[in-house]
ROTORVO-753572 format. One record per residue (C-alpha): residue number from 1; residue in one letter; x, y, z. Coordinates in nm, 3 decimals. Layout:
N
vexlum_keza_u_v_w
NUM_A_X_Y_Z
...
//
This chain:
341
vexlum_keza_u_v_w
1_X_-3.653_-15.241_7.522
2_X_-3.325_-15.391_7.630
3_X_-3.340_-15.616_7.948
4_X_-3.108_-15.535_8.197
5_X_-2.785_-15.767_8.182
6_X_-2.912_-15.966_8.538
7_X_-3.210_-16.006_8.402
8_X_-3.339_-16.290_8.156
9_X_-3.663_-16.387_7.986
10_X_-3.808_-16.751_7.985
11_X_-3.666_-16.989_7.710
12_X_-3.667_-17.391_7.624
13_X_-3.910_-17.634_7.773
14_X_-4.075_-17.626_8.154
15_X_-4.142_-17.887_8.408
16_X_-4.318_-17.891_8.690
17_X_-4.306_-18.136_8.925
18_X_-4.527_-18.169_9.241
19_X_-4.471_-18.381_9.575
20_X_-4.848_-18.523_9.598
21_X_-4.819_-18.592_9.964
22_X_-4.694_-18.146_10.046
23_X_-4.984_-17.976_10.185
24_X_-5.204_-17.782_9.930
25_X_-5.134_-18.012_9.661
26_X_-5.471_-18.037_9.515
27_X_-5.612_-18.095_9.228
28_X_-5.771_-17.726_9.196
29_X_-5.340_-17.707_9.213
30_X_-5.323_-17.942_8.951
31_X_-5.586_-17.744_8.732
32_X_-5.431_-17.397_8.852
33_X_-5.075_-17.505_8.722
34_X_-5.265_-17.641_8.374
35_X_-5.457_-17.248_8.296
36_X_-5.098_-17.092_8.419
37_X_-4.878_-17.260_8.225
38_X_-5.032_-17.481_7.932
39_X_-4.723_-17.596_7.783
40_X_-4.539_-17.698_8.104
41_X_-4.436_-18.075_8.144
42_X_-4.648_-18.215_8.496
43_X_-4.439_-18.443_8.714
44_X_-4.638_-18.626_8.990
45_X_-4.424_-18.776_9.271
46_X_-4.541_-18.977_9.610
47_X_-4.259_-19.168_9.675
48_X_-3.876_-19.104_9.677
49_X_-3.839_-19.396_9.406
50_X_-4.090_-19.134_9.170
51_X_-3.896_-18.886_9.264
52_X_-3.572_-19.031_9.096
53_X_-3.753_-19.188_8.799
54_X_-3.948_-18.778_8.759
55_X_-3.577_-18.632_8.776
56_X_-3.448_-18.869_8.499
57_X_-3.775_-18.852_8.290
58_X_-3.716_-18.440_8.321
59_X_-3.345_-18.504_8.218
60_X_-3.460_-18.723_7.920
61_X_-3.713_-18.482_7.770
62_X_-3.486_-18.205_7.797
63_X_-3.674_-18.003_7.996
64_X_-3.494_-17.666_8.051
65_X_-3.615_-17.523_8.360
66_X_-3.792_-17.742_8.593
67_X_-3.979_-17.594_8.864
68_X_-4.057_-17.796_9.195
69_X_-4.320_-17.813_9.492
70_X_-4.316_-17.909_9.815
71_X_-4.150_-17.822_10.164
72_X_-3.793_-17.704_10.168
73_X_-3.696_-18.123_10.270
74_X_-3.854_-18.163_9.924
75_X_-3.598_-17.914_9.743
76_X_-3.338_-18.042_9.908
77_X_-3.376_-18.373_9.763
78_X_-3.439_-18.259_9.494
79_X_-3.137_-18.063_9.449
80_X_-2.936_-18.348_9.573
81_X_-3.050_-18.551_9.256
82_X_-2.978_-18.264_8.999
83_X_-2.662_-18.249_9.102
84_X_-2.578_-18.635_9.033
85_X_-2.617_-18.489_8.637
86_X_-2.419_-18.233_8.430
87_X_-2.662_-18.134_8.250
88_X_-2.967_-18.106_8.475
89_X_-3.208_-17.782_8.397
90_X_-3.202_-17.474_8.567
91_X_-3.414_-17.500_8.894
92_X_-3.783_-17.291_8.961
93_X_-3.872_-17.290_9.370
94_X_-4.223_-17.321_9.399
95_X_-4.415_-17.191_9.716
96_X_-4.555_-17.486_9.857
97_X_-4.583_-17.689_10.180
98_X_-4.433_-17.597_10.492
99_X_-4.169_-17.358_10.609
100_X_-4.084_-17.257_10.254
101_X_-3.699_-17.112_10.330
102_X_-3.643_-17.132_9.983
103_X_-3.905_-16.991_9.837
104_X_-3.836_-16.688_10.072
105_X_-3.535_-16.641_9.897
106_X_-3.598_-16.671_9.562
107_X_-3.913_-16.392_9.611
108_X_-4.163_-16.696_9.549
109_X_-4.519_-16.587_9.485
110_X_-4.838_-16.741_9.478
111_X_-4.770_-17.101_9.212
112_X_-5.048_-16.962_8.951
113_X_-4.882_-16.644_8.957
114_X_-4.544_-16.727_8.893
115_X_-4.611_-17.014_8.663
116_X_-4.810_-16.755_8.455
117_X_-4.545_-16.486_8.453
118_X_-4.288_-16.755_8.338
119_X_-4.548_-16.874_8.078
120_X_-4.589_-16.497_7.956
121_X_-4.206_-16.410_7.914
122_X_-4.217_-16.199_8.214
123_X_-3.837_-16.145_8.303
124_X_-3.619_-16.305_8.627
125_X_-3.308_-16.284_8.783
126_X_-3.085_-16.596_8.726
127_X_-2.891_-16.727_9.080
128_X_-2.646_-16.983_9.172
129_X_-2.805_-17.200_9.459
130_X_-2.455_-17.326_9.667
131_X_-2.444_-17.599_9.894
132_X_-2.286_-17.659_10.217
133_X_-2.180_-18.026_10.231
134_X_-2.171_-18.290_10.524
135_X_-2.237_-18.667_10.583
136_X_-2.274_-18.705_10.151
137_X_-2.524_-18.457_10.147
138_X_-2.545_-18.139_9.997
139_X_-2.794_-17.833_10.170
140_X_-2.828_-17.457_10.161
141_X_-2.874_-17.448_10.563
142_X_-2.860_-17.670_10.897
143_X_-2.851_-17.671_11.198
144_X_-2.757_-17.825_11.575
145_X_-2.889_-17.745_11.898
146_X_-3.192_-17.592_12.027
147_X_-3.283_-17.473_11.662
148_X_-3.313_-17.834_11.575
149_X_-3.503_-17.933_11.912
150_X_-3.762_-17.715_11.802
151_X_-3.853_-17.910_11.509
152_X_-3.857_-18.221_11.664
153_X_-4.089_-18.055_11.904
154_X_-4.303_-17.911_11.617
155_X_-4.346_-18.253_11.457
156_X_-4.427_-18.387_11.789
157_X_-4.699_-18.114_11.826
158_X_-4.810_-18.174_11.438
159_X_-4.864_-18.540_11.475
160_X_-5.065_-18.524_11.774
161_X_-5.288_-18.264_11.595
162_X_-5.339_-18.453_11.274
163_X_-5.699_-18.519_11.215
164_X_-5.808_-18.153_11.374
165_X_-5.875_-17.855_11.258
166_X_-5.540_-17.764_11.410
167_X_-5.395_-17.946_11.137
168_X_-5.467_-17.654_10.865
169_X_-5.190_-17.481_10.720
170_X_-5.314_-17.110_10.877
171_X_-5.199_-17.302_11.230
172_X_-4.860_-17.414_11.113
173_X_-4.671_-17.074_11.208
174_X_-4.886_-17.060_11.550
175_X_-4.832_-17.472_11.628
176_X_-4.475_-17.406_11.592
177_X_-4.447_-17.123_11.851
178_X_-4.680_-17.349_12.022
179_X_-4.400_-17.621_12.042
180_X_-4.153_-17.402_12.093
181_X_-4.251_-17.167_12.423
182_X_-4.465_-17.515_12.512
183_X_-4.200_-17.810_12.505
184_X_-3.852_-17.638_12.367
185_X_-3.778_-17.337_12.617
186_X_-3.893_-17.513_12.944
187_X_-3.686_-17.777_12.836
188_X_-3.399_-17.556_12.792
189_X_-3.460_-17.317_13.063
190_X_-3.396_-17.627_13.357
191_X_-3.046_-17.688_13.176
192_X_-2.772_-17.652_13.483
193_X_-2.542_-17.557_13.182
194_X_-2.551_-17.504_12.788
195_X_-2.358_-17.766_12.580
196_X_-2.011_-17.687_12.462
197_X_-1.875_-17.706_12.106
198_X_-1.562_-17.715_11.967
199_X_-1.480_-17.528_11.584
200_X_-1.142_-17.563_11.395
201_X_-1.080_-17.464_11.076
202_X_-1.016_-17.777_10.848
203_X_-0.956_-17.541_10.488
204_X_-0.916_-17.236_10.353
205_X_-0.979_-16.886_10.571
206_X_-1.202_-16.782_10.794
207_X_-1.339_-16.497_11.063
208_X_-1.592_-16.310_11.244
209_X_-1.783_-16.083_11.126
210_X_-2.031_-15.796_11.273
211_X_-2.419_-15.770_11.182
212_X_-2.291_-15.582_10.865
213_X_-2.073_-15.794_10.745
214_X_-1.741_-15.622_10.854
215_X_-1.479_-15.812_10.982
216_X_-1.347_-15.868_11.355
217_X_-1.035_-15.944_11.470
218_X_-0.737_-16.123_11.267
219_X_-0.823_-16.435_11.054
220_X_-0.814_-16.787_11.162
221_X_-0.632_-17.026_10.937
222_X_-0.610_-17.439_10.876
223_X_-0.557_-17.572_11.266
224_X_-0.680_-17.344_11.479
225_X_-1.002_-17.335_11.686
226_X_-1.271_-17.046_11.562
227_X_-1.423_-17.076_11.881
228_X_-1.467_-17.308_12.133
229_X_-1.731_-17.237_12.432
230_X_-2.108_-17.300_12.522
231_X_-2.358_-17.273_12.216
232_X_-2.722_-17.377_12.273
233_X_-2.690_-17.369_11.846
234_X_-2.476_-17.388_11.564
235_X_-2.633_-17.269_11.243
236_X_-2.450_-17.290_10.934
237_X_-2.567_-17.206_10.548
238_X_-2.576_-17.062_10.186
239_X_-2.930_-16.887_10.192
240_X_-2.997_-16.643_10.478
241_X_-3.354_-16.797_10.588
242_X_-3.530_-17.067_10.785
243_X_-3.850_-17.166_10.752
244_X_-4.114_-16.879_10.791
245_X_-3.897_-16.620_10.682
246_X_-3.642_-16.620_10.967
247_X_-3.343_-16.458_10.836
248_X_-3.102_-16.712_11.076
249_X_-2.814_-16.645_10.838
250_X_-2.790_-16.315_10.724
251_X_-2.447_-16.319_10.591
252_X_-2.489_-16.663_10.371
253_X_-2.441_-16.459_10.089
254_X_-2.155_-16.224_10.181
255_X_-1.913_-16.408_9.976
256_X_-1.928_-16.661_9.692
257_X_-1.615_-16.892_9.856
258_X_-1.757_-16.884_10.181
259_X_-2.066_-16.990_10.385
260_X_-2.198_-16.845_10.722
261_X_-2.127_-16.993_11.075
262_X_-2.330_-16.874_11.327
263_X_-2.268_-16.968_11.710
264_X_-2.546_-16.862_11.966
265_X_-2.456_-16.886_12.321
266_X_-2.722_-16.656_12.405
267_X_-2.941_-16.732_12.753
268_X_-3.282_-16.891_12.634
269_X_-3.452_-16.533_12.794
270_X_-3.288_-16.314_12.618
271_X_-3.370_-16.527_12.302
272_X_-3.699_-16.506_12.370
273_X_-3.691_-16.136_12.462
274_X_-3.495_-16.094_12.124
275_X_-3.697_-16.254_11.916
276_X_-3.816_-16.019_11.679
277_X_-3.480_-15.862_11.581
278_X_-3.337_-16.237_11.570
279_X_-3.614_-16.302_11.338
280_X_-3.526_-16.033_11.092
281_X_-3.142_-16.059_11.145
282_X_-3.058_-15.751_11.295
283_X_-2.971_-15.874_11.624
284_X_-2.585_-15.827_11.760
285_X_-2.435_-15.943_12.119
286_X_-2.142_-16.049_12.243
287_X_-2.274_-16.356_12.252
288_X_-2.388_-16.434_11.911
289_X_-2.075_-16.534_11.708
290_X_-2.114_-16.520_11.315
291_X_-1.866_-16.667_11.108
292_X_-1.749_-16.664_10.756
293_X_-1.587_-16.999_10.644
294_X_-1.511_-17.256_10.411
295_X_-1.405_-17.551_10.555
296_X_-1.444_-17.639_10.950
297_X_-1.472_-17.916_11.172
298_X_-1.765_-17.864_11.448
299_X_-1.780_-18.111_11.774
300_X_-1.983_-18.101_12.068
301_X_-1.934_-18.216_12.444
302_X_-2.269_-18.461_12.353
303_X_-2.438_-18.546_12.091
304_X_-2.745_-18.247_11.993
305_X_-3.038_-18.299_11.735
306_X_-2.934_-18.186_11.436
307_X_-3.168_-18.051_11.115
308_X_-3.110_-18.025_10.786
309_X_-3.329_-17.791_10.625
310_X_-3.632_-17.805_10.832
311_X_-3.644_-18.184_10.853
312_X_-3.505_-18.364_11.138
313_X_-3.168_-18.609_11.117
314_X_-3.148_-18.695_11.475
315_X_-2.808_-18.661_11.659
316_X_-2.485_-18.593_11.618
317_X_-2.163_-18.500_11.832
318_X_-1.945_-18.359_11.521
319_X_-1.984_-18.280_11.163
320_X_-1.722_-18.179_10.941
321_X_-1.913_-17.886_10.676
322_X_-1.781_-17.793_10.377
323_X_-1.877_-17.586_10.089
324_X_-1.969_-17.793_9.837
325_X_-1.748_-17.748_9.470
326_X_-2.092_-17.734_9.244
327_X_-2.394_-17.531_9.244
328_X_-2.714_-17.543_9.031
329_X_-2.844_-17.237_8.829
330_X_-3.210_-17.114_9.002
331_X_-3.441_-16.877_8.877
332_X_-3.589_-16.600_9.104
333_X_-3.865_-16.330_9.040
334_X_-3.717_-16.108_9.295
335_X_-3.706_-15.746_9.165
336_X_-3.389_-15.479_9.193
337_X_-3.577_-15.403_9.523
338_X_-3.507_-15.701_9.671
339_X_-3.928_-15.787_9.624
340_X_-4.103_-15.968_9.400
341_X_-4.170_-15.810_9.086
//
């Protein structure tokens, strides 16, 4: 039977290659990986140094498809070092360590599970992973504002649970609520006034759009401000999710030129009372701007914490973000359904 033109089957040589310090690496991992996949190259990494010397050991052996492990920081670098080559292999997401945005959206199973169906020439949909760019470095999502606070609240909330059983990985999705209804929103809620940002479009086209993707209003060309107001956050990416499956940018995808800009100057209780339908990305107000754009400069009153997928960079005042010229080739096991297969 003929596979369906999206569709490929598994061809060439396989990598894998594990961050040693992500949570569940194990060596039961280790041993699951070996029974799942018995011809697959293993590439341990502990350091960022290992990671550069697994990347150009990968490149060397010409290894075709190289799947990875760890958080979605872990990709990120990752994909930051395949893109230094021209001919770097086509990239597997593995489900592993915290948040796992990534792995959402390439349908990501359990690591035996997909490592075995790639083993046994089970088919999968071929994707081009783009890149937003800013500061030198390439990502499929960000963020500044409260979005980021939250993290840095989370890690706060993570370090000062390490050595309990709080520290298991069924208590990550409940510690991060934890830090944020704990630390973030009383934070927020005492603010006499949201901060302000200021967006102008740098390159290219741009404009807003409604929860289906439909445009509003004219479109806003090189020079002029997109918006300019309060935002508690700025989210911008490629991929529609955060971490935990929060679909934060539901119209990443909408077109292959552009990335999505999303503006939130939504009141911390209606957030909260929103949650679930912000969550799944079916929430619309007047007060939740989402963008389409290409190139745009983004500056606020102060400087805001700012993330970059999942992992915390600190602050910054303004960013210029741009959508990066190169992409790299992923593989996905997500079925015409939009599921796994």
């Amino acid at each position: 039977m003929t596979e369906p033109a999206d569709y490929r089957v598994p061809a060439g040589r396989t990598g894998v290659m594990l961050n040693a310090n992500a949570g569940r690496v194990r060596r039961s991992t280790a041993r699951a990986i070996a029974r799942a996949c018995p011809d697959a190259t293993i590439f341990w990494t502990r350091s960022m140094e290992e990671a550069e010397d697994a990347v150009e050991a990968a490149i060397e052996s010409n290894i075709d498809t190289l799947f990875a492990g760890g958080g979605d920081g872990t990709i990120i670098d990752l994909c930051n070092r395949l893109l230094l080559y021209e001919n770097s292999p086509q990239l597997g997401i593995l489900k592993l360590g915290t948040g796992n945005a990534l792995a959402t959206w390439v349908a990501a199973r359990p690591i035996p599970l997909d490592l075995a169906a790639w083993h046994d020439g089970e088919a999968y949909r071929p994707r081009e992973l783009r890149f937003v760019r800013a500061e030198d470095e390439s990502f499929p999502f960000a963020g500044m504002g409260w979005d980021a606070a939250i993290l840095n609240d989370y890690k706060w909330v993570k370090q000062h649970l390490k050595g309990t059983p709080f520290e298991a990985k069924p208590y990550h999705l409940p510690t991060y609520f934890a830090a944020a209804f704990g630390r973030t929103v009383p934070r927020l809620t005492v603010q006499r006034a949201p901060p302000r940002v200021h967006v102008e479009v740098l390159e290219g086209e741009a404009w807003r759009v409604d929860k289906l993707g439909e445009r509003i209003g004219r479109v806003y060309g090189p020079g002029e401000v997109l918006y300019q107001g309060p935002a508690h956050m700025t989210a911008f990416g490629t991929t529609p999710y955060y971490g935990y499956a929060m679909r934060m940018l539901p119209h990443a995808e909408l077109l292959p030129s552009h990335f999505h800009l999303r503006v939130s100057a939504l009141s911390i209780p209606k957030v909260v009372n929103q949650l679930p339908n912000i969550w799944m990305g079916t929430y619309e107000d007047e007060r939740l701007y989402d963008f389409v754009v290409q190139t745009v400069y983004v500056r606020y009153d102060d400087e805001v914490p700012y993330q970059v997928g999942g992992d915390a960079r600190g602050m910054r005042q303004e960013l210029v973000l741009g959508l990066s010229p190169t992409s790299l080739p992923v593989v996905s096991f997500e079925g015409p359904d939009g599921s796994s297969f």
